[in-house]
N, CA, C and O atoms as a GROMACS GRO file, in nm:
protein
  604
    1UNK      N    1   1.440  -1.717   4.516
    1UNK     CA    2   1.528  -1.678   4.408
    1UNK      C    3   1.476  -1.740   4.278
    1UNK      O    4   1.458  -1.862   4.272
    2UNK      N    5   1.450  -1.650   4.165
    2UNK     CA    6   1.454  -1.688   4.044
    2UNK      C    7   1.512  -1.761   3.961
    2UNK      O    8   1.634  -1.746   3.955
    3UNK      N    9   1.454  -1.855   3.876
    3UNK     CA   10   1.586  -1.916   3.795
    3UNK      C   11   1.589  -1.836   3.671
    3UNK      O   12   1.484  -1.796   3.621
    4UNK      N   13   1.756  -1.801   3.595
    4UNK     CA   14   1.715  -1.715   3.518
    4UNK      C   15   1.711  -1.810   3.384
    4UNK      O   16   1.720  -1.932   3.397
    5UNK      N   17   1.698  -1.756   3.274
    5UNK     CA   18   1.677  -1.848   3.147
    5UNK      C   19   1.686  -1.713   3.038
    5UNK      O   20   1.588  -1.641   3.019
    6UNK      N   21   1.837  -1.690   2.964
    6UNK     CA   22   1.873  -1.593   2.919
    6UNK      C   23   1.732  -1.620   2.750
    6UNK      O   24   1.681  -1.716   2.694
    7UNK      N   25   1.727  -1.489   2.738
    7UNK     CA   26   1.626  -1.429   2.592
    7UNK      C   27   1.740  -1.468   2.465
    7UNK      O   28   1.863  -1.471   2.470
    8UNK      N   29   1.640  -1.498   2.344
    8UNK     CA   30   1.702  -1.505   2.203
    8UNK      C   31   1.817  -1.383   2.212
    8UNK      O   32   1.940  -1.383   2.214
    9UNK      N   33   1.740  -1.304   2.214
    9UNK     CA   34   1.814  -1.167   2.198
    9UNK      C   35   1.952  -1.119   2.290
    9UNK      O   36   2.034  -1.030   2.268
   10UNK      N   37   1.939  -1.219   2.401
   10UNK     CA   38   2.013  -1.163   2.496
   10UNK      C   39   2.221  -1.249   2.427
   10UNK      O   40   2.339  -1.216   2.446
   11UNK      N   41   2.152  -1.354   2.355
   11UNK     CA   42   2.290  -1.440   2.271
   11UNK      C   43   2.364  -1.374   2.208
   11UNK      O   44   2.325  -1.311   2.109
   12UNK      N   45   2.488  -1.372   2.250
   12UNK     CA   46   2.637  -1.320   2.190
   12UNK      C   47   2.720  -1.408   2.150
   12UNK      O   48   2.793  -1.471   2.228
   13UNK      N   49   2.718  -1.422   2.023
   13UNK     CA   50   2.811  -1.521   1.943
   13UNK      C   51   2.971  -1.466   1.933
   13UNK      O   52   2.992  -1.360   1.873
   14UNK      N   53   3.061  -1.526   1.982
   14UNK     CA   54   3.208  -1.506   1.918
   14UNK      C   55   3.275  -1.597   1.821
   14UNK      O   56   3.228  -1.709   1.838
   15UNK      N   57   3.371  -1.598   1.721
   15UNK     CA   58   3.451  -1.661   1.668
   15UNK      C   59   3.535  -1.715   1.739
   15UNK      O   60   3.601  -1.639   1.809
   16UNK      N   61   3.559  -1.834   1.746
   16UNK     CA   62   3.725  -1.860   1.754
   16UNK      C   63   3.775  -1.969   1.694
   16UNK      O   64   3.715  -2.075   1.678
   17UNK      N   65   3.939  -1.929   1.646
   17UNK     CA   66   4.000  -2.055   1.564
   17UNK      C   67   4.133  -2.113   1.640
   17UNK      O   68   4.216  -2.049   1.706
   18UNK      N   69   4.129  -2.216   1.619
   18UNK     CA   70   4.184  -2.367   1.679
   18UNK      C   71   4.268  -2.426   1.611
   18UNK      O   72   4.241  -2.534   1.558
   19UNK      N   73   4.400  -2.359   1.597
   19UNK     CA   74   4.553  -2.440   1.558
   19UNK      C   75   4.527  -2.597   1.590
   19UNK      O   76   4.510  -2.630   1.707
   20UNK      N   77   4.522  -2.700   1.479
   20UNK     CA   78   4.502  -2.822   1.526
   20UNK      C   79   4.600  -2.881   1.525
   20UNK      O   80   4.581  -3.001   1.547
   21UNK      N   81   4.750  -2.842   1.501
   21UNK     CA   82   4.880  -2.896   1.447
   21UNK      C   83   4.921  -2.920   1.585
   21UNK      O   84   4.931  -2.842   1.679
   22UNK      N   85   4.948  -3.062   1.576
   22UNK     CA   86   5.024  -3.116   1.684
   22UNK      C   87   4.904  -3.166   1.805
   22UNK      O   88   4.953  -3.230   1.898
   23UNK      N   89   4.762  -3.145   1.810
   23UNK     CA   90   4.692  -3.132   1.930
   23UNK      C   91   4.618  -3.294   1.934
   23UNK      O   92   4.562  -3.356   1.843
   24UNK      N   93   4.640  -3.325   2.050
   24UNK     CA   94   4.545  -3.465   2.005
   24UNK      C   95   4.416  -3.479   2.000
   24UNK      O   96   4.346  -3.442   2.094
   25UNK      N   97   4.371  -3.529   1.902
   25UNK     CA   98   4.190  -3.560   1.855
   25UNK      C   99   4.147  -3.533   1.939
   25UNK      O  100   4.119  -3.414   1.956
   26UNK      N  101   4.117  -3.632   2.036
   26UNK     CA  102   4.014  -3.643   2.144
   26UNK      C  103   4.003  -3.538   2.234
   26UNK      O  104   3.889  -3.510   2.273
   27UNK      N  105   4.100  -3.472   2.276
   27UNK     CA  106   4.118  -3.363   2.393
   27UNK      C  107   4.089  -3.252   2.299
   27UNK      O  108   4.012  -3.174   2.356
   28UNK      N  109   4.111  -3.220   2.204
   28UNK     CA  110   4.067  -3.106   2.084
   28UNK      C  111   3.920  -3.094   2.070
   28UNK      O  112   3.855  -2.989   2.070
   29UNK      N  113   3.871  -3.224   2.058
   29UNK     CA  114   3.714  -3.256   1.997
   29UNK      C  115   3.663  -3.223   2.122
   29UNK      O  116   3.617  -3.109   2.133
   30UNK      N  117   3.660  -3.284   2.202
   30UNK     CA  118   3.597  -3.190   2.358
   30UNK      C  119   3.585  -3.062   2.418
   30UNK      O  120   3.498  -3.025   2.496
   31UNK      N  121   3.726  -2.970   2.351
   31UNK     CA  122   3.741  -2.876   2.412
   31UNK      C  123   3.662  -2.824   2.256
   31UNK      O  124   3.636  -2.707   2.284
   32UNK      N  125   3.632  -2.838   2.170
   32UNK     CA  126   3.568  -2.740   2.114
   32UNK      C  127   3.437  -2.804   2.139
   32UNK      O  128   3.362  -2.721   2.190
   33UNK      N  129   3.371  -2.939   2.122
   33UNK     CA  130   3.258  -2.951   2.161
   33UNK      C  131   3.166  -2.850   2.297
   33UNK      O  132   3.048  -2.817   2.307
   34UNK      N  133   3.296  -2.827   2.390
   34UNK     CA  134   3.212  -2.774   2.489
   34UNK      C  135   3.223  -2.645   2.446
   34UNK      O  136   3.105  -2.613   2.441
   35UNK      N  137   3.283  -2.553   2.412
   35UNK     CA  138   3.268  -2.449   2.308
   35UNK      C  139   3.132  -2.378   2.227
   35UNK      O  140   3.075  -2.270   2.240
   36UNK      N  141   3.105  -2.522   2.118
   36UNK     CA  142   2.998  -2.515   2.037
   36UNK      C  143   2.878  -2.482   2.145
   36UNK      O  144   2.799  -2.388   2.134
   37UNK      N  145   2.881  -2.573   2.246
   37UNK     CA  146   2.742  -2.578   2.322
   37UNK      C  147   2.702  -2.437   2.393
   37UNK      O  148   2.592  -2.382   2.399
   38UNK      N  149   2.855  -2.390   2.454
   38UNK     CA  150   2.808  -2.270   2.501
   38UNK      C  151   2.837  -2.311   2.643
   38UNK      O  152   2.752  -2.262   2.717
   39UNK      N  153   2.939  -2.394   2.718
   39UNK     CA  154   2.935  -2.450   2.838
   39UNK      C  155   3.042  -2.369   2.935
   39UNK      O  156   3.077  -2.392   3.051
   40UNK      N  157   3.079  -2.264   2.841
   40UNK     CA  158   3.190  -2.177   2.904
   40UNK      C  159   3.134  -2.032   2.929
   40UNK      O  160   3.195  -1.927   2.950
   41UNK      N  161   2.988  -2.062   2.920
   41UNK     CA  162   2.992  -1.917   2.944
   41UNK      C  163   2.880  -1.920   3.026
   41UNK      O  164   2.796  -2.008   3.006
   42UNK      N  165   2.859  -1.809   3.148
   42UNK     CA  166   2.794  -1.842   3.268
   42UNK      C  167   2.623  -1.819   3.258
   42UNK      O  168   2.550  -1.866   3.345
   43UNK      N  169   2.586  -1.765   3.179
   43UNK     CA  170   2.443  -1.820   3.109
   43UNK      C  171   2.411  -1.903   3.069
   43UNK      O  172   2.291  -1.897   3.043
   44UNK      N  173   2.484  -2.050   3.030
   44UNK     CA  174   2.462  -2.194   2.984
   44UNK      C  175   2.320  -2.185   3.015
   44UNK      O  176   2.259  -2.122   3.102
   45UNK      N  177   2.287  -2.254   2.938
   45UNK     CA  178   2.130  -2.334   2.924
   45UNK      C  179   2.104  -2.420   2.882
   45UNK      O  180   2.076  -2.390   2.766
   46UNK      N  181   2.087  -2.564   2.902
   46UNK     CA  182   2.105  -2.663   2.808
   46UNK      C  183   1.998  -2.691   2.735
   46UNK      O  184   2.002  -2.801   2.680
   47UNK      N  185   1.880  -2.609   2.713
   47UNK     CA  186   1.767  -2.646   2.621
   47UNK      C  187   1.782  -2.514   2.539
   47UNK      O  188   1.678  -2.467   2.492
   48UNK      N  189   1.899  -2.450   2.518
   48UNK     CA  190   1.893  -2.325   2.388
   48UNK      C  191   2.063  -2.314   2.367
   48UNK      O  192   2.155  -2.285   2.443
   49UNK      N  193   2.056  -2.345   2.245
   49UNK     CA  194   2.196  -2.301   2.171
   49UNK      C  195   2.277  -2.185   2.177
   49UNK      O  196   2.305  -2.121   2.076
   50UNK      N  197   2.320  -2.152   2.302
   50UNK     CA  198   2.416  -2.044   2.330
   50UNK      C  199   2.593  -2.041   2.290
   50UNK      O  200   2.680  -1.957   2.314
   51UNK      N  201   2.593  -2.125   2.244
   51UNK     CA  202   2.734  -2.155   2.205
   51UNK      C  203   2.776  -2.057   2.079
   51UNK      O  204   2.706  -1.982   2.011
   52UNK      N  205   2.952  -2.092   2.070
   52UNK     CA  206   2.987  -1.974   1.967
   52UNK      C  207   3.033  -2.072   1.820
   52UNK      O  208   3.008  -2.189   1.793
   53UNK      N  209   3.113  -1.963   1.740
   53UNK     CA  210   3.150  -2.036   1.616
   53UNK      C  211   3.291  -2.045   1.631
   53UNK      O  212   3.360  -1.956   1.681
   54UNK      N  213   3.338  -2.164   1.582
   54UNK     CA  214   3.484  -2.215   1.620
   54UNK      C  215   3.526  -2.256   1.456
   54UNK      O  216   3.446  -2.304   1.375
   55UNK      N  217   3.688  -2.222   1.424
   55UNK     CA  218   3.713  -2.264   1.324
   55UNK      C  219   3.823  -2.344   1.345
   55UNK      O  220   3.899  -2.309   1.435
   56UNK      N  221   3.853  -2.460   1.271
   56UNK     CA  222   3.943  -2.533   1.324
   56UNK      C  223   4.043  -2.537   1.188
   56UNK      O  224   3.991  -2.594   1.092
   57UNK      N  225   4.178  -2.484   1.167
   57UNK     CA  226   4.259  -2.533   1.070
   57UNK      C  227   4.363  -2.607   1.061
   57UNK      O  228   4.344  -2.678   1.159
   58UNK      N  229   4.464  -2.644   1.013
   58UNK     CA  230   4.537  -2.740   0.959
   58UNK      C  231   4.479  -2.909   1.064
   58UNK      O  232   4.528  -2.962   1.163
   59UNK      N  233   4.396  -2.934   1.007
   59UNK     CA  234   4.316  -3.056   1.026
   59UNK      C  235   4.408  -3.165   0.995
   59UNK      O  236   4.405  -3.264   1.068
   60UNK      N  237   4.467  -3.162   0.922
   60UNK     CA  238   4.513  -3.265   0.877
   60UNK      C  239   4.676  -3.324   0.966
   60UNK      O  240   4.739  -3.429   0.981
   61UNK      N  241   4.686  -3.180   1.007
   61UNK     CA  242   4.833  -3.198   1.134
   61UNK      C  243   4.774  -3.270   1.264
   61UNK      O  244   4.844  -3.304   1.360
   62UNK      N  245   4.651  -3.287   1.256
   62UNK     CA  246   4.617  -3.307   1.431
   62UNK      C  247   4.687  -3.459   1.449
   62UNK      O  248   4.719  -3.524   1.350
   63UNK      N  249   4.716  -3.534   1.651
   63UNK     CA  250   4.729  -3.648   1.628
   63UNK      C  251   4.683  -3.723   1.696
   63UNK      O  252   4.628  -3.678   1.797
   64UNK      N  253   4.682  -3.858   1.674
   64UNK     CA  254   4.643  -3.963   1.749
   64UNK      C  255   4.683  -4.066   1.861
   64UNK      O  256   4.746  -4.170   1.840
   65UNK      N  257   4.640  -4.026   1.976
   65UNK     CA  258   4.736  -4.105   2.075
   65UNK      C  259   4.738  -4.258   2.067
   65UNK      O  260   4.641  -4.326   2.031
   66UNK      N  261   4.840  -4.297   2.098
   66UNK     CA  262   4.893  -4.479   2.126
   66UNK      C  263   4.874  -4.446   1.990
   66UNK      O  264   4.875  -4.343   1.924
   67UNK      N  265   4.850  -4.602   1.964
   67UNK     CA  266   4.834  -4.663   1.775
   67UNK      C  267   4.677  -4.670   1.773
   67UNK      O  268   4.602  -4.763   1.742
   68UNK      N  269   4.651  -4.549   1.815
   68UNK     CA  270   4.518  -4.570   1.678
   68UNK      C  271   4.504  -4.535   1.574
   68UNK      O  272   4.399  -4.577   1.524
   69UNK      N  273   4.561  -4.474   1.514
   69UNK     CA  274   4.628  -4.448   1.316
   69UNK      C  275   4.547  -4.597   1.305
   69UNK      O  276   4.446  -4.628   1.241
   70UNK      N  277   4.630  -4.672   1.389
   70UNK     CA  278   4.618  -4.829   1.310
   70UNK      C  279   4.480  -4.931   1.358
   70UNK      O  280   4.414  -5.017   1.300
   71UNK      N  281   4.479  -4.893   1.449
   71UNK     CA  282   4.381  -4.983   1.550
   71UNK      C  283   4.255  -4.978   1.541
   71UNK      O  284   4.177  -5.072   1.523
   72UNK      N  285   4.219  -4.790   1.563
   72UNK     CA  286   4.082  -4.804   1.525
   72UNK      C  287   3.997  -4.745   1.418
   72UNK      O  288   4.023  -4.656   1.336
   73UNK      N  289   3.866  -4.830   1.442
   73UNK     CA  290   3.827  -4.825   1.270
   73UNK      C  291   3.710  -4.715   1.251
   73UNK      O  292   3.638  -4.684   1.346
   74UNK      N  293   3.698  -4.668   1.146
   74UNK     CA  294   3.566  -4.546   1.133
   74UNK      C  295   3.479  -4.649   1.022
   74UNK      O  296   3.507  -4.673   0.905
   75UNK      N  297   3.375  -4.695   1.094
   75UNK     CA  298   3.287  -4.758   0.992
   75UNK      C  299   3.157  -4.686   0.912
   75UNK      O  300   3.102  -4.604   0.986
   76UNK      N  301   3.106  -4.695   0.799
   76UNK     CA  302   3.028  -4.653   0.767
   76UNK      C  303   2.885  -4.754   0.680
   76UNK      O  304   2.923  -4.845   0.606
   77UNK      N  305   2.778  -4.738   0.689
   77UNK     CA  306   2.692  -4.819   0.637
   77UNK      C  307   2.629  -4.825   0.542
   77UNK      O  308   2.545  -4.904   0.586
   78UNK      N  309   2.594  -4.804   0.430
   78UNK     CA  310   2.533  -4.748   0.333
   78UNK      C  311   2.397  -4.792   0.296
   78UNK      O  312   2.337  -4.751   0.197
   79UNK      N  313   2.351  -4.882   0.385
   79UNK     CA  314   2.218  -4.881   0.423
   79UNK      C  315   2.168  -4.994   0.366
   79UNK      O  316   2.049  -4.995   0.399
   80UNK      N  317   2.193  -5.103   0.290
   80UNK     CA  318   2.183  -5.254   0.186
   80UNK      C  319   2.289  -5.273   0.261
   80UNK      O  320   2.379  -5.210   0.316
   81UNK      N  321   2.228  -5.446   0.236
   81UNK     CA  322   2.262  -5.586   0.305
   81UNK      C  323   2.410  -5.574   0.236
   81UNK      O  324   2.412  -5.558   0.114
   82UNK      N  325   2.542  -5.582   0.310
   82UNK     CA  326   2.659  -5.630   0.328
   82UNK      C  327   2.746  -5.489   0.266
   82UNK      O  328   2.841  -5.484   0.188
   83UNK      N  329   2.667  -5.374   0.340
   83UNK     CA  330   2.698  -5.234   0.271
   83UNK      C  331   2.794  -5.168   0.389
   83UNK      O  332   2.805  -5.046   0.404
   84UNK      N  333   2.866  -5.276   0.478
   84UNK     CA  334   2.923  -5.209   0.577
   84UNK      C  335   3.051  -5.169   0.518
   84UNK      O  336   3.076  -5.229   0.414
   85UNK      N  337   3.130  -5.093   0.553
   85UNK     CA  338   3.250  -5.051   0.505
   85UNK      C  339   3.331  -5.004   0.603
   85UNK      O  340   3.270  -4.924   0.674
   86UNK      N  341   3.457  -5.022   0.640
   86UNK     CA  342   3.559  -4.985   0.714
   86UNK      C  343   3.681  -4.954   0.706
   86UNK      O  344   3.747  -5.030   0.636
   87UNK      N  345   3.748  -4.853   0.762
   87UNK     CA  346   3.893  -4.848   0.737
   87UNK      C  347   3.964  -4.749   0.876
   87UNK      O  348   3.918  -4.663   0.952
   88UNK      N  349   4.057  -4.794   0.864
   88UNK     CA  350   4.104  -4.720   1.032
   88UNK      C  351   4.137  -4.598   0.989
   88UNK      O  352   4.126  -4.565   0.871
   89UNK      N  353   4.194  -4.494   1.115
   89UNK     CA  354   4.168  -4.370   1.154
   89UNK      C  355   4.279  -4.325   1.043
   89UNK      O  356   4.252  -4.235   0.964
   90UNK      N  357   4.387  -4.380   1.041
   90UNK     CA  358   4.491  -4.328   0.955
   90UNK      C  359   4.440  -4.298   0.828
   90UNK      O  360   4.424  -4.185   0.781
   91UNK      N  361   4.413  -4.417   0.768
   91UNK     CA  362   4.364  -4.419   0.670
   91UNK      C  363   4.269  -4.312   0.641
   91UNK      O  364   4.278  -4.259   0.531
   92UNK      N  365   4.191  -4.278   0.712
   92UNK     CA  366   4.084  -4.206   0.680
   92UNK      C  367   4.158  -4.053   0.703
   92UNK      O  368   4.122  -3.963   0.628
   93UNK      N  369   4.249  -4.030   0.791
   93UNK     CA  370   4.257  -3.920   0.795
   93UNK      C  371   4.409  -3.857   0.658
   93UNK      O  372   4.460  -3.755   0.611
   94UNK      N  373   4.414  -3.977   0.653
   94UNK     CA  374   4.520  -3.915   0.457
   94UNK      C  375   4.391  -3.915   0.395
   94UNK      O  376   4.401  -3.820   0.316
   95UNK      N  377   4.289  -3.957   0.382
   95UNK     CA  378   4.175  -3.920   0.307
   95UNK      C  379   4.119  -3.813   0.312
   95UNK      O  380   4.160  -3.721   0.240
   96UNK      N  381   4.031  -3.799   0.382
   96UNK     CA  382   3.967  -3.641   0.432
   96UNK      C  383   4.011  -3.666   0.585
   96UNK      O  384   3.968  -3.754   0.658
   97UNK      N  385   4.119  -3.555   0.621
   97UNK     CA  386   4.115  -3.496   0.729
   97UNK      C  387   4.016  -3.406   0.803
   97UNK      O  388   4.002  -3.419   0.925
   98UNK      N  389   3.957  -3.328   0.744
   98UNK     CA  390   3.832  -3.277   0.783
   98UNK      C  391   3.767  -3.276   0.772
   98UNK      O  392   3.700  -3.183   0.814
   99UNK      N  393   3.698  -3.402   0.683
   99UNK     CA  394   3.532  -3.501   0.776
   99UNK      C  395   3.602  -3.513   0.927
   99UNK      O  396   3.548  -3.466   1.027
  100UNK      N  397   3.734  -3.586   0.929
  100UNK     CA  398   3.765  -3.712   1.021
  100UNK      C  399   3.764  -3.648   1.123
  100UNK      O  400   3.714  -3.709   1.217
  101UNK      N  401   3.824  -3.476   1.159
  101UNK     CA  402   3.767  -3.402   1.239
  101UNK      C  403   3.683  -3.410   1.273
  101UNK      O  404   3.662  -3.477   1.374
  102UNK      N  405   3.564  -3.328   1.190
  102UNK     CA  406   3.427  -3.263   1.252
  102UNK      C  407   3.348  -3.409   1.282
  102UNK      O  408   3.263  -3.409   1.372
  103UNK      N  409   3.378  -3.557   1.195
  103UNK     CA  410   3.276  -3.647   1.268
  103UNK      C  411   3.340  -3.689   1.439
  103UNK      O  412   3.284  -3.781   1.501
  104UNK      N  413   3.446  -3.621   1.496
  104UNK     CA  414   3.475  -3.652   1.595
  104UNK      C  415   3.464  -3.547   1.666
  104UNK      O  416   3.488  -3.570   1.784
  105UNK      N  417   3.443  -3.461   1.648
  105UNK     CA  418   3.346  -3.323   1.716
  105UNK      C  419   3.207  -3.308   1.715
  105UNK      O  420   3.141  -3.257   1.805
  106UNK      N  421   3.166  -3.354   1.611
  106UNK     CA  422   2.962  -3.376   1.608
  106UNK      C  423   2.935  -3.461   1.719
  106UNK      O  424   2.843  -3.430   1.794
  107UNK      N  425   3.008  -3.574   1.741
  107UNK     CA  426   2.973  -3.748   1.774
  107UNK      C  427   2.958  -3.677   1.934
  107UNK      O  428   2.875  -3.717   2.015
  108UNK      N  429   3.081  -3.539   1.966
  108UNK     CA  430   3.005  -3.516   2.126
  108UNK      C  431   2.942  -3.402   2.126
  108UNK      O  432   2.962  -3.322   2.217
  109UNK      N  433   2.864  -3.376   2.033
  109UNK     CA  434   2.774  -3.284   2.084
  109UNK      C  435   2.576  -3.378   2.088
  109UNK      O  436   2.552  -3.498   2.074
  110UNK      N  437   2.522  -3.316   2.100
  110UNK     CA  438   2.334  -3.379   2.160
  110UNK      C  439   2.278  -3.434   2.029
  110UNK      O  440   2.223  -3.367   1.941
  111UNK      N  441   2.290  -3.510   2.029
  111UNK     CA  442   2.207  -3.609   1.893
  111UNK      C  443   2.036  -3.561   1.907
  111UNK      O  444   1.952  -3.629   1.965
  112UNK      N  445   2.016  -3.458   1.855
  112UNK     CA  446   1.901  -3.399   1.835
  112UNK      C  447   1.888  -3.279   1.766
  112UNK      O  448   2.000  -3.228   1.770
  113UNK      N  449   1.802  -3.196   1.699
  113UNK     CA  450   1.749  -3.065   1.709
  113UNK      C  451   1.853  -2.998   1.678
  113UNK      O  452   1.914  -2.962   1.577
  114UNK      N  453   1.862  -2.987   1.839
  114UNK     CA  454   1.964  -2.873   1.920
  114UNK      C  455   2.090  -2.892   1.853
  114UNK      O  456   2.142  -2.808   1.780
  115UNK      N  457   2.156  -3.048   1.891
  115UNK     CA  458   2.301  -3.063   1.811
  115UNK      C  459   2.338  -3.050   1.687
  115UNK      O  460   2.451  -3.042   1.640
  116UNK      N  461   2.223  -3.050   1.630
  116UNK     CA  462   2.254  -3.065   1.468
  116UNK      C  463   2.301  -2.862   1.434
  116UNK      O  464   2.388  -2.806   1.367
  117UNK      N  465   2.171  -2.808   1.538
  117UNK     CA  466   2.237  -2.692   1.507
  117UNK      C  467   2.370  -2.624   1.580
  117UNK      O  468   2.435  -2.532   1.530
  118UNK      N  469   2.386  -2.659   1.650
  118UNK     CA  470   2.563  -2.634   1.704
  118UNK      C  471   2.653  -2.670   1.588
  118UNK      O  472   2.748  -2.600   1.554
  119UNK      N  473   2.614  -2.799   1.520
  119UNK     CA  474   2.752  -2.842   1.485
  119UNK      C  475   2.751  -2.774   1.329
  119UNK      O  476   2.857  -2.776   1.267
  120UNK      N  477   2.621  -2.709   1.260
  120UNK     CA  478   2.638  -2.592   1.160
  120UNK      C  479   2.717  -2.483   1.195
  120UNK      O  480   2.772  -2.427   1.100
  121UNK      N  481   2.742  -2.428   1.330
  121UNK     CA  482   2.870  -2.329   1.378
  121UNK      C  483   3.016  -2.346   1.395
  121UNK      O  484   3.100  -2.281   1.457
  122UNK      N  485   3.023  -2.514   1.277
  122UNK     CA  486   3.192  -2.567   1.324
  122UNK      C  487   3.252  -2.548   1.208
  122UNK      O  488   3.162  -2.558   1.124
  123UNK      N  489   3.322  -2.532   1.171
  123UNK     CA  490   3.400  -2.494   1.039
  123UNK      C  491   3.567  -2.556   1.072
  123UNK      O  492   3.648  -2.521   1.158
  124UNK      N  493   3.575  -2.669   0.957
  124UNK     CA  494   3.708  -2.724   0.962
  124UNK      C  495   3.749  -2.740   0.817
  124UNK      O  496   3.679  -2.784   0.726
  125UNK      N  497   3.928  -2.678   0.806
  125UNK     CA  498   3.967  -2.648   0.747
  125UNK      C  499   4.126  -2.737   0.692
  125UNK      O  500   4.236  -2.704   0.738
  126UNK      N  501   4.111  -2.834   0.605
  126UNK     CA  502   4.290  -2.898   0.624
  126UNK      C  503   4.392  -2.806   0.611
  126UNK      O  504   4.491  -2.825   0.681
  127UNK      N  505   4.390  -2.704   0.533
  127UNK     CA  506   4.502  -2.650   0.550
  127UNK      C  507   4.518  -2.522   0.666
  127UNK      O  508   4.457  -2.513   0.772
  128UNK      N  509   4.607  -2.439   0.618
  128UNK     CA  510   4.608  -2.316   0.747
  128UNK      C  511   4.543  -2.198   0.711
  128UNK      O  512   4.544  -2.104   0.790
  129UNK      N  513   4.482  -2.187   0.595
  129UNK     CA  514   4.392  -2.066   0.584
  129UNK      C  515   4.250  -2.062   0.587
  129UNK      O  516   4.231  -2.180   0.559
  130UNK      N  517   4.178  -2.032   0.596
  130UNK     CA  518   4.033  -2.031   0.581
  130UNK      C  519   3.976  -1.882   0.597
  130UNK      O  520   4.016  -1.782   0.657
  131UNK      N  521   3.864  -1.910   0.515
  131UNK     CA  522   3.795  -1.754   0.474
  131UNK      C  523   3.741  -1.709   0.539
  131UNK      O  524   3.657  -1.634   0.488
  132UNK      N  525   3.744  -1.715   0.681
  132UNK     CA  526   3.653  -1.610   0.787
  132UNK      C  527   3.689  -1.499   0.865
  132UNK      O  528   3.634  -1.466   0.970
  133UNK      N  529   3.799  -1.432   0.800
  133UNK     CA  530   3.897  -1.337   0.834
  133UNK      C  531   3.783  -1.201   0.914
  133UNK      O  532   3.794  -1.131   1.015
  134UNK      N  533   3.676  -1.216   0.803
  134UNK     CA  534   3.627  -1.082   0.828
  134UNK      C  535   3.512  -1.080   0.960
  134UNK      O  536   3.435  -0.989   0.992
  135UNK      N  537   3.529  -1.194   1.013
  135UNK     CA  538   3.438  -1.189   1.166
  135UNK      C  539   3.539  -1.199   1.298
  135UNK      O  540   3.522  -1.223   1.417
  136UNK      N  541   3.646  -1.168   1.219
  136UNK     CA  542   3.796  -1.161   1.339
  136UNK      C  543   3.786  -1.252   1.429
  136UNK      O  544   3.756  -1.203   1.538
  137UNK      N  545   3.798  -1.362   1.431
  137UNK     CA  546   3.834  -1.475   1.544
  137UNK      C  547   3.952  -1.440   1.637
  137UNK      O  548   4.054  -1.377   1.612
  138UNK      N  549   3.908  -1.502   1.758
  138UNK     CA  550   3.981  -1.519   1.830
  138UNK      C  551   4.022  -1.633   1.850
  138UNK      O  552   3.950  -1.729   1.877
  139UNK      N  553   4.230  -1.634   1.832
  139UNK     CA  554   4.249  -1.766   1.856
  139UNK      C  555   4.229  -1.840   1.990
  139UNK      O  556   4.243  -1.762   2.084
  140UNK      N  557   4.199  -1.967   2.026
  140UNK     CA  558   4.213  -2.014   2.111
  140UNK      C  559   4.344  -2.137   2.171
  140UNK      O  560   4.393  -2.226   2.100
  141UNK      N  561   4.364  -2.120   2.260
  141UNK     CA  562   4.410  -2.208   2.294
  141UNK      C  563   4.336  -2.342   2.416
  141UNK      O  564   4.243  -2.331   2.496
  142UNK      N  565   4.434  -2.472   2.381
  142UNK     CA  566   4.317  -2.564   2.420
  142UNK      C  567   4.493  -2.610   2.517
  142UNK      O  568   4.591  -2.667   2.468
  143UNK      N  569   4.477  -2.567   2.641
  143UNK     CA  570   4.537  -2.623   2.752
  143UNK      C  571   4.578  -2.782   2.797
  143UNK      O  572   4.494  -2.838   2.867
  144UNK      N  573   4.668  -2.838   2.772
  144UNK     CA  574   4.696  -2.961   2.795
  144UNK      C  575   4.672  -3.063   2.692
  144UNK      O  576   4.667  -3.180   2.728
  145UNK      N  577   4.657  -3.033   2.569
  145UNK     CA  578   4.648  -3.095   2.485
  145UNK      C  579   4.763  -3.102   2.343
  145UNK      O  580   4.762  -3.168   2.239
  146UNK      N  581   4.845  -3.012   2.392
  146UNK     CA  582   4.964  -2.973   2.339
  146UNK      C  583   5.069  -3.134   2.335
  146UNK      O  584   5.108  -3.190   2.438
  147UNK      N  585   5.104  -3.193   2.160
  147UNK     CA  586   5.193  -3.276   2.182
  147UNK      C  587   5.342  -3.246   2.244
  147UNK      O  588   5.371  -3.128   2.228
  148UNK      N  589   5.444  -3.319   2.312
  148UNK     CA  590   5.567  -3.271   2.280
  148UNK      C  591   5.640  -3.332   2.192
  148UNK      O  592   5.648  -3.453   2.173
  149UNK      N  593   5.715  -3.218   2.118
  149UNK     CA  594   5.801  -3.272   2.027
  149UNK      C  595   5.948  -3.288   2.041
  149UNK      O  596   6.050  -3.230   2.078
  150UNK      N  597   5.882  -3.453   1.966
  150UNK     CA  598   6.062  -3.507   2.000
  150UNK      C  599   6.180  -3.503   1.970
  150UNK      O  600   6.195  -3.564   1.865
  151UNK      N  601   6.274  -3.462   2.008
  151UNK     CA  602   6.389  -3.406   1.951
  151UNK      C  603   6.458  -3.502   1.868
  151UNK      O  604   6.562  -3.470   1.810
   0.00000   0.00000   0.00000
């Protein structure tokens, strides 16, 4: 038996967009990470970018389980001696909500090449509209990641 290894040509890209209101980070960032890669669809290949384009909006509703608002920190370096900088998740996410996204959707996809180009197919949006109407997405839903809300 052959192994198969699908052609450039043979890649079918879809849209889909990702209600982030109410969903928690981490279980969100996975389920679209595996998305981007292309791990849902039964041609996977892990040395060619078969994955689709995902849009993610109201970024700024998503949440954070236990207390990490408070706990944990997103550091950044700026490359000179005592250029470290830090501030926790909350913080950062009243700042830009959608860096604070997509750097927690890049961080699981392949630190190479390959990942850098997946994560050009992610599009995150803070509020609820975004301009990609005309490639008709399909919404998705991300199973078990749904908060409940408390009465």
């Amino acid at each position: 038996m052959k192994t198969y290894s699908p052609k450039k040509a043979e890649i079918t890209r879809e849209w889909f967009v990702v209600d982030a209101e109410g969903l928690t980070l981490g279980r969100m960032a996975t389920e679209v990470a595996r998305i981007l890669r292309g791990k849902h669809k039964p041609t996977f290949a892990p040395h060619m970018d078969m994955g689709d384009h995902v849009i993610i909006v109201n970024a700024a509703k998503v949440v954070l389980s236990g207390d990490k608002a408070n706990k944990k920190m997103v550091h950044h370096h700026s490359g000179f001696p005592g250029g470290l900088t830090s501030r926790s998740y909350g913080a950062s996410m009243e700042r830009k909500p959608a860096d604070t996204v997509r750097k927690s959707v890049i961080g699981m996809l392949p630190r190479n090449r390959l990942g850098s180009q997946m994560a050009t197919k992610l599009k995150v949006y803070s509020g609820s509209t975004h301009p990609h109407q005309a490639q008709m997405p399909k919404p998705m839903e991300i199973a078990g990641a749904r908060r409940e809300v408390k009465s």
